[in-house]
C-alpha positions in Angstrom: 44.7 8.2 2.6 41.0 7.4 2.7 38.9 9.5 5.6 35.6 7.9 7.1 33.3 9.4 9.1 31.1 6.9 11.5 27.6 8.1 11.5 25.3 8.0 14.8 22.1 5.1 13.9 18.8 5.3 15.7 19.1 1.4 16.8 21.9 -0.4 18.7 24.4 -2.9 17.0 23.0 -6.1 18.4 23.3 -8.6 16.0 26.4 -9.5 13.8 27.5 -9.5 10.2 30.7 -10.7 8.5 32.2 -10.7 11.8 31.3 -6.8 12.3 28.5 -5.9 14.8 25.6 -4.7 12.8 21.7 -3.8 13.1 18.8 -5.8 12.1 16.1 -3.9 10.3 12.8 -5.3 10.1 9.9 -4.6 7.6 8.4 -1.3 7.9 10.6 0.2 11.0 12.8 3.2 9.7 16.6 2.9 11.0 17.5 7.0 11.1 21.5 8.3 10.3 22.7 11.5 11.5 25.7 13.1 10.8 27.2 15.8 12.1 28.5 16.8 8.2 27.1 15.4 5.1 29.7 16.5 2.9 32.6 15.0 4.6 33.1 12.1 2.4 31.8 11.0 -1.4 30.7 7.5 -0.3 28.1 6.1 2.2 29.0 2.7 2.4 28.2 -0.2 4.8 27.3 -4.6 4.7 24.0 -5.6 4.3 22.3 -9.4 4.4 19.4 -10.3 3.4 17.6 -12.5 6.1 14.8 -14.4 4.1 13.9 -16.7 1.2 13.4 -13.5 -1.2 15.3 -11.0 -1.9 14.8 -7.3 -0.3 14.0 -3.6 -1.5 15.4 -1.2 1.2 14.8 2.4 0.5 17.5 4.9 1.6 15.7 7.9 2.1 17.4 11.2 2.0 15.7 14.2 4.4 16.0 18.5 3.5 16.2 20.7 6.9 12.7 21.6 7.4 10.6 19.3 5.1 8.7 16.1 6.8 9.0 14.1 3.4 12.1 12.7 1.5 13.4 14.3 -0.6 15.0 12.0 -2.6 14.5 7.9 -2.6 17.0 5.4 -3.8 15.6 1.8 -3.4 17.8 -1.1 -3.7 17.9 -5.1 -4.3 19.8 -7.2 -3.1 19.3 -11.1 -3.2 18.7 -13.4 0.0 21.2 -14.4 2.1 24.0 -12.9 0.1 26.4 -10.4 2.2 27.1 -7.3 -0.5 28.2 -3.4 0.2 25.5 -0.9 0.0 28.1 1.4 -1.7 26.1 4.8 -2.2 27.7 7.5 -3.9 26.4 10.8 -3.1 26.9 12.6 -6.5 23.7 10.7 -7.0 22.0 13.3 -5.0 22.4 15.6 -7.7 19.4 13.8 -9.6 20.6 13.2 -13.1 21.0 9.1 -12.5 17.7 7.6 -12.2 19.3 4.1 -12.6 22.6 3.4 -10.3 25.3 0.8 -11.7 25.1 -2.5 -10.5 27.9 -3.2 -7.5 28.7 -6.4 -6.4 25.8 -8.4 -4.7 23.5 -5.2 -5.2 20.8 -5.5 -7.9 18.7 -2.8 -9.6 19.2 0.5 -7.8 16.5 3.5 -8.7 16.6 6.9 -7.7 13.7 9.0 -7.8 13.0 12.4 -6.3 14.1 15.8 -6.7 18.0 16.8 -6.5 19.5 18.3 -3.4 22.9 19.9 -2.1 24.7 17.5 0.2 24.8 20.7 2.6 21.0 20.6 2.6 20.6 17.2 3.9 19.1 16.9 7.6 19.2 13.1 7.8 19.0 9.8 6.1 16.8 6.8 6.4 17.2 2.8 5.7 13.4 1.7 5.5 13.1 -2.2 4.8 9.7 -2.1 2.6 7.3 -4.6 4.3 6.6 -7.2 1.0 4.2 -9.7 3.0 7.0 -12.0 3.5 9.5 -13.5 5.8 12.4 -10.9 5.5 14.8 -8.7 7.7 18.2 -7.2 6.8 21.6 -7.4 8.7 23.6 -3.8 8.4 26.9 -3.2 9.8 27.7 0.4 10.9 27.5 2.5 7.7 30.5 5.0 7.3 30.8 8.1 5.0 34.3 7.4 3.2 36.0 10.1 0.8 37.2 7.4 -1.6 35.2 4.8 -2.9 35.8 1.5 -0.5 36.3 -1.8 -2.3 33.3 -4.0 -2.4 32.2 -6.9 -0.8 32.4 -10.1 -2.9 30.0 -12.7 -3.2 31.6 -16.1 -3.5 28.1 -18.5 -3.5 27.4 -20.3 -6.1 23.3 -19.4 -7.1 23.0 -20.9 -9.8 22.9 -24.7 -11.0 24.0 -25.5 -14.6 20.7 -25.1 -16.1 20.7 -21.5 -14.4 18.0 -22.4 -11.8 18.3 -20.7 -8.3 20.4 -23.7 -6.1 18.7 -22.6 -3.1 15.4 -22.9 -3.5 13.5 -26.0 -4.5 9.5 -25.7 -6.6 7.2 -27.9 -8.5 8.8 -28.3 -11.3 11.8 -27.3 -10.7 14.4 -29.6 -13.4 16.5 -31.7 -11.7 20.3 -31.2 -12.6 20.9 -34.8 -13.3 18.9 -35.4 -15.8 18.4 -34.2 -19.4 16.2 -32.2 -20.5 13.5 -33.6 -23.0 12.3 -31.9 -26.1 9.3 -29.9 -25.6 6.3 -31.6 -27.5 5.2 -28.6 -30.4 1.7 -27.4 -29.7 -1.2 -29.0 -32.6 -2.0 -26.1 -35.2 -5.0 -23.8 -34.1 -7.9 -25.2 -35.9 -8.8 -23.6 -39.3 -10.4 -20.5 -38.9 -12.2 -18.7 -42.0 -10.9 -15.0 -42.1 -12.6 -12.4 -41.5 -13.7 -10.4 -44.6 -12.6 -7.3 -44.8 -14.6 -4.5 -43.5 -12.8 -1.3 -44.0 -10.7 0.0 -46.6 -7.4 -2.4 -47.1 -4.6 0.1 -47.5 -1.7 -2.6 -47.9 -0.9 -1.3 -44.3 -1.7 -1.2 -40.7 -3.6 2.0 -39.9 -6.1 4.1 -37.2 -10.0 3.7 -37.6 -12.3 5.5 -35.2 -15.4 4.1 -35.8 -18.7 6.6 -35.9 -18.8 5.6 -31.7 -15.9 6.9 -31.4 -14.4 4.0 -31.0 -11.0 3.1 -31.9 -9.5 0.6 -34.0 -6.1 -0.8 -35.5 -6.7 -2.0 -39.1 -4.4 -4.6 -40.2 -3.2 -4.3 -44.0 -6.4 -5.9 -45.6 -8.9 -3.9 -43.8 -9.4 -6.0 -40.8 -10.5 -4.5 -37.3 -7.4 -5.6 -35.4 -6.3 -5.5 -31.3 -2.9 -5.8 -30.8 -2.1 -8.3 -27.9 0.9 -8.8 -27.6 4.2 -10.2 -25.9 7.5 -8.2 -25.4 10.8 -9.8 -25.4 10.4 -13.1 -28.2 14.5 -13.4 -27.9 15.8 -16.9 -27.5 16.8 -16.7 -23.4 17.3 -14.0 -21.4 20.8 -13.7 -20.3 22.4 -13.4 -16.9 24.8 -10.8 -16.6 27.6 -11.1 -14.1 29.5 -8.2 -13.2 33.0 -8.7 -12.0 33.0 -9.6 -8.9 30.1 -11.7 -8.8 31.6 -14.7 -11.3 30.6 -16.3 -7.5 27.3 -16.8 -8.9 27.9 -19.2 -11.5 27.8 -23.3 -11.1 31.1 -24.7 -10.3 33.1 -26.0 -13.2 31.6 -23.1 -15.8 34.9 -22.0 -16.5 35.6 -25.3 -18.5 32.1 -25.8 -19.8 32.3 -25.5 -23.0 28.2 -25.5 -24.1 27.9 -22.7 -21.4 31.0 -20.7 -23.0 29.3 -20.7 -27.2 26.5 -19.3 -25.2 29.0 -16.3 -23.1 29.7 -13.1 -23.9 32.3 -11.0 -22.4 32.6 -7.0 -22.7 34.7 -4.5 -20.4 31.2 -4.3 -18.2 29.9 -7.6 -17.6 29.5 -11.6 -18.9 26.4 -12.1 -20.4 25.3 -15.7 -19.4 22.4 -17.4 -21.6 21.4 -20.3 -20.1 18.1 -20.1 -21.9 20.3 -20.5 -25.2 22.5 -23.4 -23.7 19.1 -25.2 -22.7 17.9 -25.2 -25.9 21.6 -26.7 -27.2 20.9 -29.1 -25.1 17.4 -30.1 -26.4 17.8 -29.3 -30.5 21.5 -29.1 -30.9 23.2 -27.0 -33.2 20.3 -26.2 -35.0 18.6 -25.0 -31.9 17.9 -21.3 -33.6 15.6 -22.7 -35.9 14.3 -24.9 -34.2 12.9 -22.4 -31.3 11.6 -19.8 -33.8 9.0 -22.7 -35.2 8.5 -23.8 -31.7 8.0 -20.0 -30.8 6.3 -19.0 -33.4 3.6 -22.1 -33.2 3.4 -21.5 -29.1 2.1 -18.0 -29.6 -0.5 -18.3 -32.3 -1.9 -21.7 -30.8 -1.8 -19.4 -27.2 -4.0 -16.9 -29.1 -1.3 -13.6 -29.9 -0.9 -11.9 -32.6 1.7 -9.4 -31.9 5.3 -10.1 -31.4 5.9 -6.8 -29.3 9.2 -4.4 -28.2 12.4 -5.9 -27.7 12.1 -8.8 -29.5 14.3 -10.7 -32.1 13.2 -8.4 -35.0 14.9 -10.8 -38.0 12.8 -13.7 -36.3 9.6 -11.4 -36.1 9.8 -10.4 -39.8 10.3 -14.5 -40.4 7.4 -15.3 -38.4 4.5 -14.5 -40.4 3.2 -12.8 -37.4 2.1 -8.8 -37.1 5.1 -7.0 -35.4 6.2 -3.9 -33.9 9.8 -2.2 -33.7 11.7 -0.7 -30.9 14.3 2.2 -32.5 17.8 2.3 -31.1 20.0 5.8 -30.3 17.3 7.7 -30.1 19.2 11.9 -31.5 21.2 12.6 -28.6 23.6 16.0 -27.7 27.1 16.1 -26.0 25.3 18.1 -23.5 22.1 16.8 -21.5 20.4 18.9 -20.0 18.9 16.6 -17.3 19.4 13.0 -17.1 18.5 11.9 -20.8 17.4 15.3 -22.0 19.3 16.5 -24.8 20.1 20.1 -25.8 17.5 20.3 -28.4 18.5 24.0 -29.9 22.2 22.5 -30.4 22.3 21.8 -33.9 23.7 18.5 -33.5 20.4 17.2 -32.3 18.5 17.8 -36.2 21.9 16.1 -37.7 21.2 13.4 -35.3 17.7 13.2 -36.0 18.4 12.4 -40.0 20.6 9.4 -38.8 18.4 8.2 -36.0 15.4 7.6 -38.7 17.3 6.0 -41.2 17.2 2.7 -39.3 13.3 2.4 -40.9 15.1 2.4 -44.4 15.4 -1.8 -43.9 11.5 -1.8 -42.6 9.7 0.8 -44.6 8.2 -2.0 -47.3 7.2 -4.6 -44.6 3.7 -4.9 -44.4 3.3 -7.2 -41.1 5.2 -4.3 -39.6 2.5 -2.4 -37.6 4.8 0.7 -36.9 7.2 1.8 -34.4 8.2 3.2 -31.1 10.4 6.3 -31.1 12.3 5.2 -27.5 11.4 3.7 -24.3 10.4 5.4 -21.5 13.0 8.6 -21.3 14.5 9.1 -17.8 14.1 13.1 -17.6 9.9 11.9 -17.4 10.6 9.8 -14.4 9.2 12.6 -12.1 7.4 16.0 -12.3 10.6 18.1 -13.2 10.3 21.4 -14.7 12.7 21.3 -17.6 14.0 24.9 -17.9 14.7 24.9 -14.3 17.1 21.8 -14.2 18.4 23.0 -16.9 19.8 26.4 -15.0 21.5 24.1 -12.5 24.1 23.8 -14.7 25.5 23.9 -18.1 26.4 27.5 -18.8 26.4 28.2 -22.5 24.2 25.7 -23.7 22.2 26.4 -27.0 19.1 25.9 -25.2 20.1 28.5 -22.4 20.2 30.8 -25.1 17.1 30.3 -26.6 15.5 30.7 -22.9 17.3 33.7 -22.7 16.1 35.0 -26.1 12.2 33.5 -25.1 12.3 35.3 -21.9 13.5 38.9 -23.8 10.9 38.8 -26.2 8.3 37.5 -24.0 8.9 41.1 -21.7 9.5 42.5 -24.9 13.0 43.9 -23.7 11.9 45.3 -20.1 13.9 43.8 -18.3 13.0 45.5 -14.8 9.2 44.0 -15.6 11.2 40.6 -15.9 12.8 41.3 -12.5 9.8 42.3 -10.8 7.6 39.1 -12.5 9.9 36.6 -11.3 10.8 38.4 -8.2 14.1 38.5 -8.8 17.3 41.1 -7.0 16.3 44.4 -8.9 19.9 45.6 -8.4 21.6 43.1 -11.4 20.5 39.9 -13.2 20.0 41.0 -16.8 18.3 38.3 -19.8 22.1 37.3 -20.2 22.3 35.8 -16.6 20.3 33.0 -17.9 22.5 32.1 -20.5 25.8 32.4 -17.8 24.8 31.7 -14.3 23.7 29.0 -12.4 20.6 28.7 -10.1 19.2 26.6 -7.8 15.4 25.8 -7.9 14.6 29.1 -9.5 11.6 27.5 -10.3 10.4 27.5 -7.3 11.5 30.8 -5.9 8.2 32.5 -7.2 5.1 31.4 -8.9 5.8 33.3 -11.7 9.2 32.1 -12.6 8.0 28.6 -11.7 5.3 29.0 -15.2 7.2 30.9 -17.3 10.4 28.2 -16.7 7.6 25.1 -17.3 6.1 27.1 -20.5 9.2 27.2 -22.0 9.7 23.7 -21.2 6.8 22.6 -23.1 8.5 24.5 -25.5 12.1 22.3 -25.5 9.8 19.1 -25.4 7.9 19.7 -28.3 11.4 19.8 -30.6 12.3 16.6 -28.6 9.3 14.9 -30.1 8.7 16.9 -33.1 12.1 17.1 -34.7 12.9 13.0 -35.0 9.1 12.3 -35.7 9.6 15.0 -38.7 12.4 12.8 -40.0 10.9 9.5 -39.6 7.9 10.5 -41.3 10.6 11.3 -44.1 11.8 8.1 -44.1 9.0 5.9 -43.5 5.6 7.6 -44.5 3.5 4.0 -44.3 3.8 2.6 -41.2 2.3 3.8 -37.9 4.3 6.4 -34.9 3.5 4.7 -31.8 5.3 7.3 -29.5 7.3 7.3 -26.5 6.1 4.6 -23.8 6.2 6.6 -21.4 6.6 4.8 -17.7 3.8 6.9 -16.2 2.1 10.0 -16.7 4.3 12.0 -14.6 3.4 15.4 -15.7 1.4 16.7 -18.6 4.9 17.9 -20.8 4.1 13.9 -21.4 1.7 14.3 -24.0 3.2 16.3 -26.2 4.6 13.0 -27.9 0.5 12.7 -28.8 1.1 15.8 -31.3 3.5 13.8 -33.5 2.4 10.0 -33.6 -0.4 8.1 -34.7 -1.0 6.2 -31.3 0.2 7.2 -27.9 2.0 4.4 -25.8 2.8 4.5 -22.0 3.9 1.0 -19.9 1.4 0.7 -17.2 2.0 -1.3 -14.6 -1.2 -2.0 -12.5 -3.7 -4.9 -11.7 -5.6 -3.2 -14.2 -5.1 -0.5 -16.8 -5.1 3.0 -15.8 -8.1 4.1 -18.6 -7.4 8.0 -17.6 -4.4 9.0 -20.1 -6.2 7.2 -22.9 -9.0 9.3 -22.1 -7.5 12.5 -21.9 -4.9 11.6 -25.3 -8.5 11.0 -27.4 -10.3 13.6 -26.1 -7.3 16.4 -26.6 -5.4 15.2 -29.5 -8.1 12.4 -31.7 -5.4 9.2 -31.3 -5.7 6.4 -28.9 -3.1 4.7 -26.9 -1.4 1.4 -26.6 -0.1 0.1 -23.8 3.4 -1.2 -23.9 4.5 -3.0 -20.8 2.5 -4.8 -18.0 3.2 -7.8 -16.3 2.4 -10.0 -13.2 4.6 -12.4 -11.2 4.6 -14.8 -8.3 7.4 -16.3 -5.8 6.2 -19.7 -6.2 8.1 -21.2 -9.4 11.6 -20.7 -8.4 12.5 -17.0 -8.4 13.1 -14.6 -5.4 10.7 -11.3 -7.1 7.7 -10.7 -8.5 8.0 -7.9 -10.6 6.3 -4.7 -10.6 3.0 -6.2 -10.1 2.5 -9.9 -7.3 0.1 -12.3 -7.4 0.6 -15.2 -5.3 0.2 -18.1 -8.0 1.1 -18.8 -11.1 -2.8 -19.4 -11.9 -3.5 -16.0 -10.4 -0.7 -14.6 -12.9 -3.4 -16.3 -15.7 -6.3 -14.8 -14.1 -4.5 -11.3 -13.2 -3.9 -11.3 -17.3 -7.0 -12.3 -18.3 -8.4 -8.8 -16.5 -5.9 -7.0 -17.7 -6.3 -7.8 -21.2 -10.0 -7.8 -21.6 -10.7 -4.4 -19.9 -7.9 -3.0 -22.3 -9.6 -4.8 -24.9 -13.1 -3.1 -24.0 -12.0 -0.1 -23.5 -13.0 2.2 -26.7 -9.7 4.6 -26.4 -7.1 1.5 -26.2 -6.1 -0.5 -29.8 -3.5 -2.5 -28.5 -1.6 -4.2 -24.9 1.8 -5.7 -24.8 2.9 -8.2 -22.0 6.5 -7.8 -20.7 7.1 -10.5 -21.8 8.6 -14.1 -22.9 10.9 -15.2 -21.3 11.4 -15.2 -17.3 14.4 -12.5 -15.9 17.6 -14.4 -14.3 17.5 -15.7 -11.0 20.8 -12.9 -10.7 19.8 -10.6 -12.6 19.5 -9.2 -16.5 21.6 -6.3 -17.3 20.1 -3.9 -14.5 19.4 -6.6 -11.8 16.3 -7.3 -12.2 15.7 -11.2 -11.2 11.7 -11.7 -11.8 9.3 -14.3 -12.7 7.1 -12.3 -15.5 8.2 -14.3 -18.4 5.4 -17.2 -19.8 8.5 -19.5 -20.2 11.3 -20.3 -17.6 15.1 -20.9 -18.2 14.1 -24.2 -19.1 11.7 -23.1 -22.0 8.6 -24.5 -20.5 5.7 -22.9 -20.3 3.7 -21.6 -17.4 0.9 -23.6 -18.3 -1.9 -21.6 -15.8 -0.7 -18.5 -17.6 -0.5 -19.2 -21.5 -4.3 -21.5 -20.9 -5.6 -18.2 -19.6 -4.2 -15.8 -21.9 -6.1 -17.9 -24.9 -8.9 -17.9 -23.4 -9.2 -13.8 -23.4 -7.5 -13.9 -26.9 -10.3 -15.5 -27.9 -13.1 -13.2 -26.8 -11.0 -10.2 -28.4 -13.7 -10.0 -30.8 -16.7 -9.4 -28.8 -15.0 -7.4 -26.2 -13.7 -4.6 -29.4 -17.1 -4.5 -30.4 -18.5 -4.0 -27.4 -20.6 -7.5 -27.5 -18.8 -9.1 -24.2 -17.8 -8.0 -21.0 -14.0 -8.3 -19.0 -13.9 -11.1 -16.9 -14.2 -9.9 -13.4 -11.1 -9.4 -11.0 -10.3 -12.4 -9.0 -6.3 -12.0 -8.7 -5.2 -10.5 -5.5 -2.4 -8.6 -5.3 0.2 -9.7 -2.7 3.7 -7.5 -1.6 6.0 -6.5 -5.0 8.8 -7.9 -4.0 10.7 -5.6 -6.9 12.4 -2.4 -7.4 
């Protein structure tokens, strides 16, 4: 029999929900939740509603006895006007899943923040973020359950059959009842006289640094060459409906059978591409081919000349066009460490590595290839976390517990009382062994000492994360260009140790404009420059309810916003190349994670932003003078409005 606890709520039940009396929290007001014990149930679950044209990112804050700060944050979507459970489970606390499944009604769920014991928490938080627009949230009285409850279901249809949001109307916006028209091809650039070469042609794409220490791609022929590019060239972006939200989806698309050649269904989720069904609808059967020379004339008449990560890498190699490649399964362990860390001493890690880079065997003789990306943004670098000490949380035994142990030994040459008395640790017992055997918690931060040994060592467990697959890439592929990790930030320096192994470093950098500091430091410590692999900007006024990680009010501030962007990337002497995420715009429900945002340069519909794609050829055109140093950026003109993300 399921047990709930009722917690107490700063705020009074006025309003009501679902029939349930519930709060209403409004933008920037904190709505505290005591508890008399936080480890009476596994589930903290309650009904929320978005109130508002656009959907919501509510923080749930989680509070240590005696610390004024969070300790731990889990933000949350959830789309307008759509009555879903918040459904939080607390093993989540423990810090190892930085990205929560999808429930029903909820959309992309991050947790950041630094693990804590459920006997540790003082109190809890629901903050509503304040976004700049019209928005408040309906909660019902949030219970702590020890069994997970059964969701709420949404049962409103959101989507009309060309997978444009039903309640919301926009200029443009494609009305249902009539067909969509073919898209008119874009007129060939005019002939343009290449360059001639200047530097060596190598038959590949390489690094220059000129004598001003500037730095340059080189394309294959010797060309000085910046990559701008787009992320994402795939044909649609799906929606992905997890059971329970089938709700979504226009009436009638159970017997549609264009919309069903264009659904897949795994254990998980159905994959909706309406993007792909739209462009049945315009070119008919032969609608692949006919959207990669529609594609591939749209983005060199728009002025790019990299088709960037995630993108349809048979149709990349096709186009003609300079490419990158994202690798898949990046050598993984049984055992992680924390979140996505593997344990690197385990010996299944170097076996992995061999099979990890033999997926470059198909690539290694393709010269439009510039090079590749060893993985996207790993989730142990989504913080400052000290390695070696998440690692004695748990996982007894591990190889990489021994090799601390060993490390440790040899490092006090034996002594292990002058280990004891370093770390401050009991002098009575605790002998090198202990660290293979016993669990601690936050021994990293139980003396200064302990806290740089611990992070010394795990510099030391990064470095074979990087260095062992980069060894057997090289193997495989000695031609074309490492581009690193992308990292999502620079959260702590353990980051650039991927710069000891590849030929540019990469990080996704999401800003008005580029952070210039980590390209900075990469070329002054380790000689490479850096490429940026994600940025994007986005506006609510075209149809969808978020803006993505970066807002702009307008689509032509999105042109002007990128424009900025590009150009002070393109100026700056340390940068070689910046990638746009990216084609296509998200679902209005949500891709695979729930994200739901207008980034893309196309809509569902496969039209073009036109404010967007004008202004991005207008900067691609002064690449050039703004690599040599000839031109100046544009100046800033975009101003940011509230991300309405998460």
């Amino acid at each position: 029999m399921d047990h709930s606890t009722s917690l107490t709520l700063s705020s009074p039940l006025t309003d009501t929900l679902n029939g349930e009396p519930a709060a209403r929290l409004q933008p920037g007001i904190p709505l505290r939740i005591d508890a008399t014990d936080w480890t009476a149930g596994t589930v903290l679950n309650a009904l929320v509603c978005q109130q508002g044209p656009n959907h919501s990112r509510m923080e749930l804050r989680w509070f240590a006895h005696g610390q004024e700060d969070p300790r731990m944050v889990i933000t949350m979507g959830f789309l307008p006007e759509v009555t879903a459970s918040l459904m939080y489970d607390m093993s989540y606390l423990d810090g190892n899943t930085l990205f929560l499944p999808r429930t029903p009604g909820r959309l992309k769920s991050t947790s950041l923040g630094q693990r804590m014991n459920r006997n540790e928490i003082s109190h809890a938080e629901l903050l509503l973020v304040e976004l700049g627009t019209d928005q408040s949230l309906l909660l019902t009285q949030p219970v702590l359950s020890d069994e997970t409850p059964s969701p709420h279901l949404p049962n409103r249809p959101l989507l009309d059959t060309f997978g444009q949001l039903t309640t919301r109307t926009w200029p443009g916006k494609h009305s249902p009842e009539t067909p969509l028209q073919a898209p008119e091809f874009p007129a060939p650039p005019a002939e343009t006289h290449e360059e001639a070469p200047e530097l060596e042609a190598t038959g590949w794409f390489r690094v220059h640094r000129d004598e001003d220490k500037r730095f340059h791609l080189v394309d294959p022929a010797g060309r000085r060459f910046f990559s701008a590019g787009v992320d994402c060239v795939n044909a649609g972006n799906s929606a992905h409906i997890i059971p329970g939200d089938e709700g979504y989806l226009p009436p009638g698309w159970e017997s549609d059978e264009l919309l069903s050649r264009h659904m897949t269904q795994t254990d998980t989720h159905r994959a909706v591409n309406f993007g792909t069904a739209n462009l049945e609808r315009v070119f008919g059967a032969d609608w692949k081919t006919a959207w990669e020379h529609l594609t591939t004339a749209r983005l060199r008449t728009w002025g790019f000349n990299t088709i960037a990560n995630w993108s349809d890498k048979d149709y990349a190699k096709r186009s003609g066009l300079p490419f990158v490649l994202h690798l898949n399964h990046y050598p993984d362990t049984d055992l992680h460490l924390f979140r996505d860390f593997p344990d690197v001493y385990d010996p299944a890690f170097e076996q992995r590595a061999s099979a990890y880079a033999e997926q470059l065997l198909p690539w290694r003789d393709v010269q439009m290839l510039i090079g590749y990306f060893m993985v996207n943004e790993p989730k142990w670098g989504f913080g400052t976390f000290n390695i070696a000490s998440e690692m004695l949380e748990d996982h007894p035994g591990s190889h990489s517990r021994h090799a601390l142990s060993a490390w440790v030994r040899e490092k006090f040459a034996g002594d292990v009382n002058a280990w004891r008395a370093a770390w401050g640790l009991d002098q009575d017992h605790m002998d090198f062994e202990d660290l293979v055997t016993t669990r601690y918690h936050r021994l990293a931060e139980s003396h200064p000492e302990a806290e740089k040994d611990l992070f010394e060592f795990s510099r030391i467990l990064v470095r074979r994360f990087v260095q062992i697959p980069a060894a057997a890439l090289r193997e495989v592929d000695p031609h074309h260009l490492n581009l690193g990790m992308r990292w999502a930030w620079i959260s702590s320096d353990l980051c650039y140790e991927s710069a000891t192994v590849s030929d540019v470093f990469s990080l996704n950098c999401y800003g008005m404009e580029p952070d210039l500091d980590p390209s900075d430091e990469v070329a002054k410590r380790f000689g490479i420059p850096t490429m940026i692999g994600e940025y994007h900007f986005g506006a609510l006024d075209r149809g969808l309810t978020g803006t993505g990680l970066r807002g702009v009010a307008t689509q032509a501030d999105r042109g002007a916003a990128y424009r900025r962007y590009l150009e002070v990337c393109a100026a700056d002497p340390n940068l070689v190349g910046c990638h746009y995420f990216q084609y296509n715009d998200q679902s209005a429900v949500g891709r695979f994670d729930g994200e739901c945002w207008n980034i893309g340069l196309v809509d569902v519909c496969n039209r073009p932003y036109t404010e967007m794609v004008e202004a991005a050829a207008l900067s691609h055109a002064r690449l050039k003078g703004l690599t040599m140093g000839t031109l100046e950026p544009v100046p800033a003109t975009a101003v940011e409005v509230g991300k309405v993300a998460f």
